[in-house]
ROVEX-609037 format. One record per residue: residue number from 1; residue in three letters; z, x, y of N, C-alpha, C in turn. Coordinates in steps of 0.05 Angstrom, whole numbers, plus 5000, padded with zeros to 4 digits. Example, Ala and Ser with C-alpha at 12.3 -4.5 7.8 and 13.67 -1.06 7.14 Angstrom:
% ROVEX-609037
1;ALA;5156;5264;4886;5156;5246;4910;5156;5264;4934
2;SER;5142;5257;4955;5143;5273;4979;5157;5258;5001
//
This chain:
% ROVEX-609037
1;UNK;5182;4542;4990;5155;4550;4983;5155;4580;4976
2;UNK;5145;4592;4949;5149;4607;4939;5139;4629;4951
3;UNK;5109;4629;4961;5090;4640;4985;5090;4648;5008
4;UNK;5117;4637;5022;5110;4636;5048;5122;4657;5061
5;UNK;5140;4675;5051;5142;4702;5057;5119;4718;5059
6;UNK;5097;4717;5035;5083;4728;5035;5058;4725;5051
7;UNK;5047;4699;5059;5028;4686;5071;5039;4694;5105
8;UNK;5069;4693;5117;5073;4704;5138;5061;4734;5138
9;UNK;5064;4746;5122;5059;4774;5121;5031;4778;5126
10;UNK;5020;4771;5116;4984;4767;5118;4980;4754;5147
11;UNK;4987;4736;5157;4988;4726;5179;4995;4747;5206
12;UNK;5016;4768;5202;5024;4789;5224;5009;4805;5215
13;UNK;4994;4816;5200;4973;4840;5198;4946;4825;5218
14;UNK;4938;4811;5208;4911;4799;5212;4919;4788;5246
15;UNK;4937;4779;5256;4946;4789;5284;4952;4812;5301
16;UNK;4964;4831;5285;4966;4859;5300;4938;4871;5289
17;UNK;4923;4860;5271;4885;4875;5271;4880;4865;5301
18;UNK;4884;4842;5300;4870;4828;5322;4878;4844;5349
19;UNK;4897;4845;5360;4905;4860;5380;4900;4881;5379
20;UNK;4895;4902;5357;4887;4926;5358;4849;4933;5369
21;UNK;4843;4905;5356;4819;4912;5372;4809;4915;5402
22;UNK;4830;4898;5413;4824;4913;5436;4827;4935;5451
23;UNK;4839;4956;5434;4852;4981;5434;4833;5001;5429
24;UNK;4798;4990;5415;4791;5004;5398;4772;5024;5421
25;UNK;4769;5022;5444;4751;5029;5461;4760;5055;5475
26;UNK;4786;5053;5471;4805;5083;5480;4780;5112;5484
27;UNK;4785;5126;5499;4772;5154;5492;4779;5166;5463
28;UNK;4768;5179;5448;4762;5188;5429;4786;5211;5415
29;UNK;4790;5232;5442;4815;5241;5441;4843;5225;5439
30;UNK;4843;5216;5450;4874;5188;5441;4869;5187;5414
31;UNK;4842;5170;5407;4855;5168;5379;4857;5187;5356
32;UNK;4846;5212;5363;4859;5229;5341;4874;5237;5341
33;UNK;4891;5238;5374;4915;5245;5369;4943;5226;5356
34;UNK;4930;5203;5366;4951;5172;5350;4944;5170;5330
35;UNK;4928;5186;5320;4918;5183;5279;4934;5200;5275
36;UNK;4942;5223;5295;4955;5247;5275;4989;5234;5287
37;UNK;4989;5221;5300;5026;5216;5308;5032;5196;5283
38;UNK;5012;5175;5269;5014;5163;5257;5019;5171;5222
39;UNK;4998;5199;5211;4999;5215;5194;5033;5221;5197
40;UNK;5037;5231;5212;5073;5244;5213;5081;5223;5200
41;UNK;5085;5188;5214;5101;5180;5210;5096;5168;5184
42;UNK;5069;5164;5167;5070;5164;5148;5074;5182;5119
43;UNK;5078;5199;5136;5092;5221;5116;5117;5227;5106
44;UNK;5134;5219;5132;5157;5210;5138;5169;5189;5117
45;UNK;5160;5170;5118;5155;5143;5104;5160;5148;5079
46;UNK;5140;5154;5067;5127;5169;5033;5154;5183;5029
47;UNK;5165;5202;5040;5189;5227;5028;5213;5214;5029
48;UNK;5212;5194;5051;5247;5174;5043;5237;5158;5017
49;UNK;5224;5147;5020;5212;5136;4996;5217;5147;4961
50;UNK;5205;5173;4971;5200;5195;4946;5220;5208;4932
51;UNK;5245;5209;4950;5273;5219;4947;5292;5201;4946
52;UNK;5284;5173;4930;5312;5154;4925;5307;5162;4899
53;UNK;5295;5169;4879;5293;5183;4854;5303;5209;4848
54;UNK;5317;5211;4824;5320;5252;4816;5311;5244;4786
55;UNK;5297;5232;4775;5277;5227;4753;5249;5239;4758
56;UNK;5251;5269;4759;5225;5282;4765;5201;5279;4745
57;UNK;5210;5286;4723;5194;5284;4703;5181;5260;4693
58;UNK;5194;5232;4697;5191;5216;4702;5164;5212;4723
59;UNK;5164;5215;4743;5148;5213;4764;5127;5230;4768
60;UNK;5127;5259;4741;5106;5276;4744;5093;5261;4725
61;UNK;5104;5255;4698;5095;5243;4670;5076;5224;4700
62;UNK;5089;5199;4698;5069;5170;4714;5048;5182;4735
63;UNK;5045;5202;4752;5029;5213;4759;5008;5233;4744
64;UNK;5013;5243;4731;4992;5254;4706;4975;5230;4693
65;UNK;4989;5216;4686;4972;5183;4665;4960;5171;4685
66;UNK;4971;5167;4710;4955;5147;4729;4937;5167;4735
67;UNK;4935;5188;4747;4909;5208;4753;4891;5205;4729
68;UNK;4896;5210;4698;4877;5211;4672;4860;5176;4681
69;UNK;4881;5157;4680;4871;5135;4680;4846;5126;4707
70;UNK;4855;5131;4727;4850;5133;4743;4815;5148;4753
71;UNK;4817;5164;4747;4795;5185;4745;4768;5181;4726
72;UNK;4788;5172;4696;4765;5152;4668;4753;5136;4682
73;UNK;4766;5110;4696;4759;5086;4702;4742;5091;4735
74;UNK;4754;5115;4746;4734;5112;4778;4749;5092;4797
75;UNK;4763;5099;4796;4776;5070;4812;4773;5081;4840
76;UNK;4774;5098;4851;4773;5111;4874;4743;5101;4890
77;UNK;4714;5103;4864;4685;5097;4878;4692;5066;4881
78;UNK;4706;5052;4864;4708;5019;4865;4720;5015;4886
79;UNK;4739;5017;4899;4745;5018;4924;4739;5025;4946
80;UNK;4720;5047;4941;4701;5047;4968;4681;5040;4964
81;UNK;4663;5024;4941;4649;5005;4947;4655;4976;4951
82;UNK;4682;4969;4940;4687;4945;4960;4684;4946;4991
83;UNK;4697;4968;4996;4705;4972;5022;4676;4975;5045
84;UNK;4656;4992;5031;4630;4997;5040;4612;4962;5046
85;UNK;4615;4942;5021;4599;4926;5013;4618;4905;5044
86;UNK;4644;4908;5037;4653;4894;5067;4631;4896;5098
87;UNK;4638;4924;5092;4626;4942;5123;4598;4936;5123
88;UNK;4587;4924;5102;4562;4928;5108;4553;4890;5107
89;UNK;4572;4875;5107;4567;4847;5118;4571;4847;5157
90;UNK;4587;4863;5158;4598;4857;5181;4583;4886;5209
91;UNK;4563;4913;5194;4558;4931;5206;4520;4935;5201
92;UNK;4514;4954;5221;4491;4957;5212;4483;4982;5206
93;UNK;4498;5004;5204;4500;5036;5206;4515;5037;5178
94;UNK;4510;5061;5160;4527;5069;5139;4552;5085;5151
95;UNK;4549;5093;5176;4577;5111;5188;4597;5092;5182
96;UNK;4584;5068;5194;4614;5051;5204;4610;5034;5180
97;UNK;4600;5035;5159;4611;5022;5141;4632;5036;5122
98;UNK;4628;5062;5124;4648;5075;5116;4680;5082;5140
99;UNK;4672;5083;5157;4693;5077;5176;4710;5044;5168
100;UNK;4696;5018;5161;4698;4997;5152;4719;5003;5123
101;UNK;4706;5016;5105;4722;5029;5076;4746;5042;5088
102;UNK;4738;5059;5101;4761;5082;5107;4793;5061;5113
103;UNK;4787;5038;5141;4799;5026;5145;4816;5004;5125
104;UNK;4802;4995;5103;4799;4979;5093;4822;4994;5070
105;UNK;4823;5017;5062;4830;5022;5031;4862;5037;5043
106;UNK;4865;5055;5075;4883;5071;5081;4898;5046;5084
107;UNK;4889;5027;5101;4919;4999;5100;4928;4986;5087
108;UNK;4905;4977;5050;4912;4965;5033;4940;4986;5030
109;UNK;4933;5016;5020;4951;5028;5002;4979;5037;5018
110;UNK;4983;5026;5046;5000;5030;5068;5018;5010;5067
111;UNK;5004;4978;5064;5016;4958;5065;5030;4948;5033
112;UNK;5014;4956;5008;5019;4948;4991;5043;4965;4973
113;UNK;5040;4994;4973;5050;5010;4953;5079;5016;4979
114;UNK;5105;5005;4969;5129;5005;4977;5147;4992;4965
115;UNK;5175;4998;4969;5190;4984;4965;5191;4954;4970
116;UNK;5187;4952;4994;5196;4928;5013;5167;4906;5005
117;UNK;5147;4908;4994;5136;4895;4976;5137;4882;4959
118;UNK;5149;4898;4936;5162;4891;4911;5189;4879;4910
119;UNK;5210;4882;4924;5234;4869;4919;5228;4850;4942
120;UNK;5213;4845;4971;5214;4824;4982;5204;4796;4962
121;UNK;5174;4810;4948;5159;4789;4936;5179;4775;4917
122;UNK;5203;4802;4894;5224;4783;4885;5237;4770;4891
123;UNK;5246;4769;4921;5266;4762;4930;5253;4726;4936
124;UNK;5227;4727;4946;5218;4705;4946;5209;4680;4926
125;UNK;5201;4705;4895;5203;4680;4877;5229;4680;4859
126;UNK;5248;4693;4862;5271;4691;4844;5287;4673;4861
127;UNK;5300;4685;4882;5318;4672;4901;5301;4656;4928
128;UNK;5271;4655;4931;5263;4636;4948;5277;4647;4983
129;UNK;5283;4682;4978;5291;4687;5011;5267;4704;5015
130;UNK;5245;4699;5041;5239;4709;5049;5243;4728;5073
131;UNK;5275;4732;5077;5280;4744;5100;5261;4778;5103
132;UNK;5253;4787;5071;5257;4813;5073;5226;4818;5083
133;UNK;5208;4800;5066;5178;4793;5062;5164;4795;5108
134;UNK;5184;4777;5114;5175;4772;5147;5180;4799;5151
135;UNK;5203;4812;5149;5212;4837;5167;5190;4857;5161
136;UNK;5186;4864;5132;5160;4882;5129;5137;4870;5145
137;UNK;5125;4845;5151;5109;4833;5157;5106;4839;5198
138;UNK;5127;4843;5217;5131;4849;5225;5125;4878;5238
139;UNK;5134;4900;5221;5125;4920;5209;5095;4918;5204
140;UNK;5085;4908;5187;5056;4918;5183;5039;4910;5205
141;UNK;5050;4887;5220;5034;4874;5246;5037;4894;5269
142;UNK;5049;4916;5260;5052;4940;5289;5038;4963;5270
143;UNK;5033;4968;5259;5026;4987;5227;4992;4978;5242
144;UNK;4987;4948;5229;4966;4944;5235;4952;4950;5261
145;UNK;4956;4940;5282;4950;4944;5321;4941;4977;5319
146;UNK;4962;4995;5310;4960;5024;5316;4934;5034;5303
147;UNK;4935;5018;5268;4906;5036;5257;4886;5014;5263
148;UNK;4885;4995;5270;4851;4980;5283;4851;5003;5305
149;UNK;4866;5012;5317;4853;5027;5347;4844;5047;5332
150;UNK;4848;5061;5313;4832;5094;5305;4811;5090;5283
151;UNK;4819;5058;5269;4805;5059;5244;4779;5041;5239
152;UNK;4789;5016;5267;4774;4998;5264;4781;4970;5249
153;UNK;4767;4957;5254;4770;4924;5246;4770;4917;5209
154;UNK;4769;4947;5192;4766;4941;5163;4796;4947;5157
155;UNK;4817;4951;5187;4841;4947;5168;4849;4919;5166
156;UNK;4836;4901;5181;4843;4863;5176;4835;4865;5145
157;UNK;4821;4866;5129;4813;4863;5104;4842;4873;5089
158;UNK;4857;4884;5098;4873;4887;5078;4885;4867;5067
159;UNK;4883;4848;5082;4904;4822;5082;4903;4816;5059
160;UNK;4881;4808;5043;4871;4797;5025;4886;4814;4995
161;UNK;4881;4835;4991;4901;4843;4967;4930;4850;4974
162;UNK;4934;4847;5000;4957;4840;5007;4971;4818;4992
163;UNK;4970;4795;5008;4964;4773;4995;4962;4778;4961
164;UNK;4948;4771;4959;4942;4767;4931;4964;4793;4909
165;UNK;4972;4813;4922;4989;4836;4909;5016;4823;4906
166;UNK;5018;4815;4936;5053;4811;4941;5051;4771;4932
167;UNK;5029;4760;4927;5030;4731;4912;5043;4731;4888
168;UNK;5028;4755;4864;5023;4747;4842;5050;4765;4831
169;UNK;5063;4783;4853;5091;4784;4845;5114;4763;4849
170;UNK;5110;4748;4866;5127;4731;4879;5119;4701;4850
171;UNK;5098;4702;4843;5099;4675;4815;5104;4687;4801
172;UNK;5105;4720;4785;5117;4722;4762;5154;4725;4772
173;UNK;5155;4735;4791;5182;4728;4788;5200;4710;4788
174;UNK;5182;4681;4784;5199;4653;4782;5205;4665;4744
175;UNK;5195;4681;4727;5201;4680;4710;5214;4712;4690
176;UNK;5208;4733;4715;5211;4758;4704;5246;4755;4696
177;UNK;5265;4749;4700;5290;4751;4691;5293;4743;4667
178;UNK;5276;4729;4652;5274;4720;4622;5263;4744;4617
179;UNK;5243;4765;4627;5235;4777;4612;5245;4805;4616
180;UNK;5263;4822;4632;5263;4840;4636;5296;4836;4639
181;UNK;5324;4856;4632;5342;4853;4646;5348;4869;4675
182;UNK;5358;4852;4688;5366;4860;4711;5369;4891;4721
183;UNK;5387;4909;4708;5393;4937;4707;5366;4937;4703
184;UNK;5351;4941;4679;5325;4959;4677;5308;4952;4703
185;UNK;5309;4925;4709;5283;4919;4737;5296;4937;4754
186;UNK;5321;4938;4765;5327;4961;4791;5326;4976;4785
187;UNK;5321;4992;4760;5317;5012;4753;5280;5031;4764
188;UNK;5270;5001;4748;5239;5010;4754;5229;5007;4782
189;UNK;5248;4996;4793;5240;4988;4825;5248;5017;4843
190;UNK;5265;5031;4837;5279;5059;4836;5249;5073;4842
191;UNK;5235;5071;4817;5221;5094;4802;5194;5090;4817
192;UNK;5190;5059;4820;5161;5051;4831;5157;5061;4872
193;UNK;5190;5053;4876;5190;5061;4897;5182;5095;4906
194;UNK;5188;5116;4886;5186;5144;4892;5160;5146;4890
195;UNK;5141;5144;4863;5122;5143;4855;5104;5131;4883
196;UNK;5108;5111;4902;5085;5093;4914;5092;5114;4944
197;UNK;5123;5127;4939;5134;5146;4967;5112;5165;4968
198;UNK;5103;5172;4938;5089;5196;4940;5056;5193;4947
199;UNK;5050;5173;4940;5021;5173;4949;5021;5161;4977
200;UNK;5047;5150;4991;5044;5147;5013;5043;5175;5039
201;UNK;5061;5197;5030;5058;5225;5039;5023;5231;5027
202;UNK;5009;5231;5004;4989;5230;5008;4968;5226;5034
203;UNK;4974;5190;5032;4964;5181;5054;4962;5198;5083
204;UNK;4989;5211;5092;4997;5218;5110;4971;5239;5115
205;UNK;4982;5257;5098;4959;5282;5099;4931;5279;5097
206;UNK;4913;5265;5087;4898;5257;5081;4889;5247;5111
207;UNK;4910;5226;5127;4901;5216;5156;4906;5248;5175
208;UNK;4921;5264;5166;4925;5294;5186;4891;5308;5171
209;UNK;4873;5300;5153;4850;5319;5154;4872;5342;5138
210;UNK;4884;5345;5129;4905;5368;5112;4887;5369;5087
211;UNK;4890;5348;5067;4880;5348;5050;4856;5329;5045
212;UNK;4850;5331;5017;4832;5299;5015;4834;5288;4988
213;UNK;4860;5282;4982;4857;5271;4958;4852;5245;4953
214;UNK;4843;5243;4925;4833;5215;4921;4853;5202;4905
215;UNK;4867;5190;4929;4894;5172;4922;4882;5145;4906
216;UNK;4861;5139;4913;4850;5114;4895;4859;5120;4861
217;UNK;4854;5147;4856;4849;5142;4836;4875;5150;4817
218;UNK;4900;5157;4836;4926;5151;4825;4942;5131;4829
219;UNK;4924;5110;4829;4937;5087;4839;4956;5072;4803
220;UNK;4942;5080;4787;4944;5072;4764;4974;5085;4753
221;UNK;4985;5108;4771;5009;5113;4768;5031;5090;4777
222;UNK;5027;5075;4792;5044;5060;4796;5054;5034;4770
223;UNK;5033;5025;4761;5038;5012;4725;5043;5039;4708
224;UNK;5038;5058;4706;5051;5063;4685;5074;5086;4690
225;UNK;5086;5078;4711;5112;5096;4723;5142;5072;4710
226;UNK;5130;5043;4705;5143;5021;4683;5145;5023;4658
227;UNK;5125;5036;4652;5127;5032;4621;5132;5062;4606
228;UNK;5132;5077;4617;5150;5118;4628;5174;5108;4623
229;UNK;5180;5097;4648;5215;5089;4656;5219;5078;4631
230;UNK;5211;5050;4616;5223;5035;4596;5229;5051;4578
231;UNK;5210;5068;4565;5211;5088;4546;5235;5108;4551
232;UNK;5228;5117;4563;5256;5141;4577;5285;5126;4574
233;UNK;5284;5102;4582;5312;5089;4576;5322;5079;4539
234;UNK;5300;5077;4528;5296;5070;4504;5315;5096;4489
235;UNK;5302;5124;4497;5303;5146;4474;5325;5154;4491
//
């Protein structure tokens, strides 16, 4: 079953949400301080990530286009009005529907933008092993527990473009080897990995209150950090 790496994965988030909620009642101090132990380690994360690349220009180019793109289109307000329109089936206050967003968009871009995403979801529709798909899954089910206690119950929602992110890689790859050769995919997998390292150090800072960028709306660097790379190999 081509899925079922991925459907486990959705399955250990939406269980470690679950358990995190009962975490969520903590004193107030705890959790800013386990938001900020968590910031480290997602910063941590992002820079191993960020440093399997020395294709800088590369990765500045795909970050410039995805910010232009990004910024045109607003992708950043679209995401926090999904995220709000969630919060606001399930809340009755605008605080916590943005607490709902907040939750909702820091675990999509936690769980989704990685390595271990993209080559598990291959690994499941090319070669049908999900060994790699569970282990991240695993991972995000302890990922998840930690931010329901600071963030709340809108990081379960991630599941869903979870899912659906790490699906619709796992069916094109019953057919991406007809379309791409091998070298160039590890190539872009290289590139996507530094590029997704970097908005994951984003993330980091962003949860330390350091900065506030609007990672939403470089999300668009990650498509065209592919079609950078292709070109660059071309000339």
């Amino acid at each position: 079953m081509i899925l079922f790496g991925t459907l486990v994965n959705g399955a250990l988030i939406i269980l470690g949400s679950i358990l995190g909620l009962f975490f969520t009642k903590i004193p107030e101090r705890y959790k800013e301080t386990v938001m900020q132990g968590i910031g480290l380690v997602v910063i941590l994360i992002g820079l191993q990530m960020a440093l399997v690349t020395d294709q800088i220009i590369i990765i500045l180019l795909s970050l410039l286009s995805g910010a232009i793109i990004g910024e045109f289109i607003r992708l950043e307000e679209g995401l926090n009005r999904i995220g709000n329109w969630i919060g606001s089936k399930f809340t009755t206050s605008s605080e916590s529907d943005f607490s709902v967003a907040q939750g909702f968009i820091t675990a999509t871009l936690i769980f989704c933008i990685g390595a271990m995403a993209i080559i598990g979801a291959l690994d499941s529709g090319i070669r049908g092993d999900h060994e790699v798909l569970i282990t991240k899954g695993v991972i995000d089910g302890f990922a998840a527990l930690v931010l329901t206690t600071s963030l709340g119950f809108g990081v379960m929602f991630s599941v869903i473009p979870v899912v659906v992110y790490q699906g619709a890689i796992a069916l094109l790859a019953t057919q991406i080897e007809n379309w791409i050769p091998e070298a160039l995919l590890n190539g872009m997998i290289v590139e996507v990995t530094a590029v997704g390292g970097l908005l994951i150090v984003a993330i980091g800072l962003n949860l330390l209150k350091i900065t506030t960028i609007r990672i939403g709306n470089l999300l668009p660097a990650i498509l065209t950090v592919g079609f950078i790379y292709y070109l660059y190999q071309l000339l």
